[in-house]
C-alpha positions as CSV (number, residue, x, y, z in Angstrom):
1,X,-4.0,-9.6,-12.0
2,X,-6.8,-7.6,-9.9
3,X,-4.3,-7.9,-6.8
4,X,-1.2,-6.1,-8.8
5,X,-3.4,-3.3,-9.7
6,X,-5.1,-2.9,-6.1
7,X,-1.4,-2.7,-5.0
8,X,0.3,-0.6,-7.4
9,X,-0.7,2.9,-5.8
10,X,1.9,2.1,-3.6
11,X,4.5,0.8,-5.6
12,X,6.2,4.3,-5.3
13,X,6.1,4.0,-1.2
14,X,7.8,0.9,-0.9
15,X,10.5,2.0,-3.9
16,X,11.2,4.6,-1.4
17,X,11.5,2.4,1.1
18,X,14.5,0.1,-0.4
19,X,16.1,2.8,-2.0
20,X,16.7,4.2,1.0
21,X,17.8,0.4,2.5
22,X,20.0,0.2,-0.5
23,X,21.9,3.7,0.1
24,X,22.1,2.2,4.0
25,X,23.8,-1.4,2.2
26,X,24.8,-1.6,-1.0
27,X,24.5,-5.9,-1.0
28,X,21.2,-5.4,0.3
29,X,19.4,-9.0,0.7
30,X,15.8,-9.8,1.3
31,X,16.3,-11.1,5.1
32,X,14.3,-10.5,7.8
33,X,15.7,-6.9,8.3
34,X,14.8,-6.3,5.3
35,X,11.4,-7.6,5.4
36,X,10.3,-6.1,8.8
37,X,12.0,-2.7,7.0
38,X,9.0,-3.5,4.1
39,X,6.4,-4.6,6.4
40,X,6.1,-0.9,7.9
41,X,4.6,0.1,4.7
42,X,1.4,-1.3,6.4
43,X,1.3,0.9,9.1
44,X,1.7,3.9,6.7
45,X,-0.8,6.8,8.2
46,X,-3.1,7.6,4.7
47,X,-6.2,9.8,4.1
48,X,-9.0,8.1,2.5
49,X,-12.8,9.4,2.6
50,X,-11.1,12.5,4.8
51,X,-10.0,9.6,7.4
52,X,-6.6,9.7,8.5
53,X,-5.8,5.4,9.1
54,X,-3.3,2.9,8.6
55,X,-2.5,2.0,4.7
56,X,-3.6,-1.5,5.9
57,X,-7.0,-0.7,7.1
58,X,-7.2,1.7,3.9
59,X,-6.5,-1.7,1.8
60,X,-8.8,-3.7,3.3
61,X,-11.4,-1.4,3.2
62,X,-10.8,-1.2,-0.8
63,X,-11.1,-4.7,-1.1
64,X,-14.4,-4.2,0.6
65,X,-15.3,-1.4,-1.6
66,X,-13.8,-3.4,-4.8
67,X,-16.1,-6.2,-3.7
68,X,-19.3,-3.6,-4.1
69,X,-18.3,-2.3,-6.9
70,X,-18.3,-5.3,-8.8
71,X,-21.3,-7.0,-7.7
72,X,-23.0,-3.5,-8.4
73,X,-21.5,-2.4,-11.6
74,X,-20.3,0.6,-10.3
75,X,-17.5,2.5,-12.3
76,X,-15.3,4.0,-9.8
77,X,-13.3,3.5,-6.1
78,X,-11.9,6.0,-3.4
79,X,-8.4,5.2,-3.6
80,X,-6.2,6.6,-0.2
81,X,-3.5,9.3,-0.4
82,X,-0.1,10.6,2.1
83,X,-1.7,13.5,4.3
């Protein structure tokens, strides 16, 4: 689906993030801890067009983008990176 593959640059980030939850408790359970934990991925500082902004403006912002690209047949998008 077109929403896995918007979301799968940052696959790695939120591995990070329950790897590290799972060294913190081995039984680790998807409660709201855990969740709220998760949820921070959003307000993950990114670069994108040499703008520094949270990974949830950065998304939305691609959608936009995504939305462009389609309806103009353009081949490529500005993705978002860690500074």
């Amino acid at each position: 689906m077109l929403a896995d593959d918007l979301m799968e640059p940052i696959r790695p980030w939120i591995d990070e993030i329950v790897l590290r939850l799972h060294s913190i408790e081995k039984n680790l359970k998807l409660d709201q801890t855990t969740k709220r934990e998760l949820i921070t991925i959003l307000e993950t500082r990114v670069v994108r067009k040499d703008t520094t902004l949270p990974l949830m403006t950065a998304l939305n912002r691609i959608a936009s983008d995504l939305r462009i690209a389609l309806k103009e047949n353009l081949k490529s998008l500005d993705w978002y990176r860690r500074p």
